[in-house]
N, C-alpha and C positions, 0 to 999 in steps of 0.2 A: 476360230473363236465361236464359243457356242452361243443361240442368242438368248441365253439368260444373265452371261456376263455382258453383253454391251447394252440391254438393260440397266445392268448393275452398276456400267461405267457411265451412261447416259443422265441415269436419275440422280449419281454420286456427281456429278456436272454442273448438273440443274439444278440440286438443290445448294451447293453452295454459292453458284450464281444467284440466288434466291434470296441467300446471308448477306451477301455482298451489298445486294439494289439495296435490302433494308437498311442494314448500315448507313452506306450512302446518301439516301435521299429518304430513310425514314425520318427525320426529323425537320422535313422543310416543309411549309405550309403552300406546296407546290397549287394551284390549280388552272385549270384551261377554262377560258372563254372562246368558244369557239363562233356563238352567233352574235349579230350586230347590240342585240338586247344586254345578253349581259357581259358584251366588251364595255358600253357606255357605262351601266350598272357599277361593274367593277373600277371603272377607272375613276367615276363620281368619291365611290367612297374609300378608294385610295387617298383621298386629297382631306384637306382642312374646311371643316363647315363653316361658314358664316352666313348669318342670315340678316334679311332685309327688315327696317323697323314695319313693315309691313307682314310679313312674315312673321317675325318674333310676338308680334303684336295678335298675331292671328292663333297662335300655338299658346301664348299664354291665357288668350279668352278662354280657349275649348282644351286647356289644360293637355296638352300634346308635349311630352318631353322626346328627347331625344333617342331614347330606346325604341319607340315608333316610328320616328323619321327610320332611323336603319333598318326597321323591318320592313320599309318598304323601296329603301334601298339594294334590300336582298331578294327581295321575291317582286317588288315590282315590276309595272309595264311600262316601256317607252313608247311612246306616239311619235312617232318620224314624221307624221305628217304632220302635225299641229309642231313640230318642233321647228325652232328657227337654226339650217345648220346648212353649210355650205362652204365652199372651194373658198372664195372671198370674202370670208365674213369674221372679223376680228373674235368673236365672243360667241359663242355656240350656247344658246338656251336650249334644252331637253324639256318634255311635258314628262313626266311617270306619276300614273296612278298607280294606289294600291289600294289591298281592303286591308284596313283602323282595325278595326275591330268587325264580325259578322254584320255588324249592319249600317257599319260608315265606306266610304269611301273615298281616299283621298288621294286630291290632283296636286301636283309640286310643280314648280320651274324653279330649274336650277343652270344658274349661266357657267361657264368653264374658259373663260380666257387664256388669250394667250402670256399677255403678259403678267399674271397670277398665274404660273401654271400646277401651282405648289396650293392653289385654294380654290371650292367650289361656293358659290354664292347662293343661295334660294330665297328667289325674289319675292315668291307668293304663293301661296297654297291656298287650297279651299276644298271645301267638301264639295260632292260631283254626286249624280243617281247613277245608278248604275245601268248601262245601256242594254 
């Protein structure tokens, strides 16, 4: 066999293994969290928001709807250390800042029980300088 036909049969192979993936898994909104930041990230806003009369209380002053909580749901940072989380501990609080806008900065807690596993709570927010 010469090698421009197994070429021919290689790339005729490959591309409709190519047809196939897309088919199959082109319409699933697949994606990988591979670091500890945005496994927590993604699994926060997997869930159902509710927030604390403190909280609510704090986003309605400074005029913070919801489309900003998710942005910083998506791109922001989890603090492990400032977060309350461990082996025996019924309710996991997360710290995540993010940047509001260029020149806010904002800190969240948001707790994750176990027995709510279906809803993420955010207890408190505040604006923060940036370090």
């Amino acid at each position: 066999m010469k090698l421009f036909k197994r070429f021919a049969y290689y790339f005729g192979g490959f591309s409709i293994g190519i047809i196939a993936v897309f088919f199959i898994w082109g319409g699933k909104e697949a994606s990988c969290a591979y670091f500890p930041n945005a496994r927590v990230l993604k699994e926060i806003r997997s869930k159902d928001k509710e927030f604390s009369p403190q909280a609510e209380e704090f986003f309605l002053v400074n005029q913070i709807d919801s489309t900003d909580i998710d942005q910083i749901l998506h791109q922001g940072k989890v603090h492990f250390g400032e977060s309350h989380i461990g082996r025996n501990v019924v309710c996991r609080v997360y710290v995540i800042s993010g940047n509001l806008q260029e020149e806010n900065k904002l800190q969240i807690e948001v707790e994750l029980c176990e027995e709510t596993f279906h809803l993420a709570t955010i207890l408190k927010a505040e604006f923060i300088e940036e370090l």
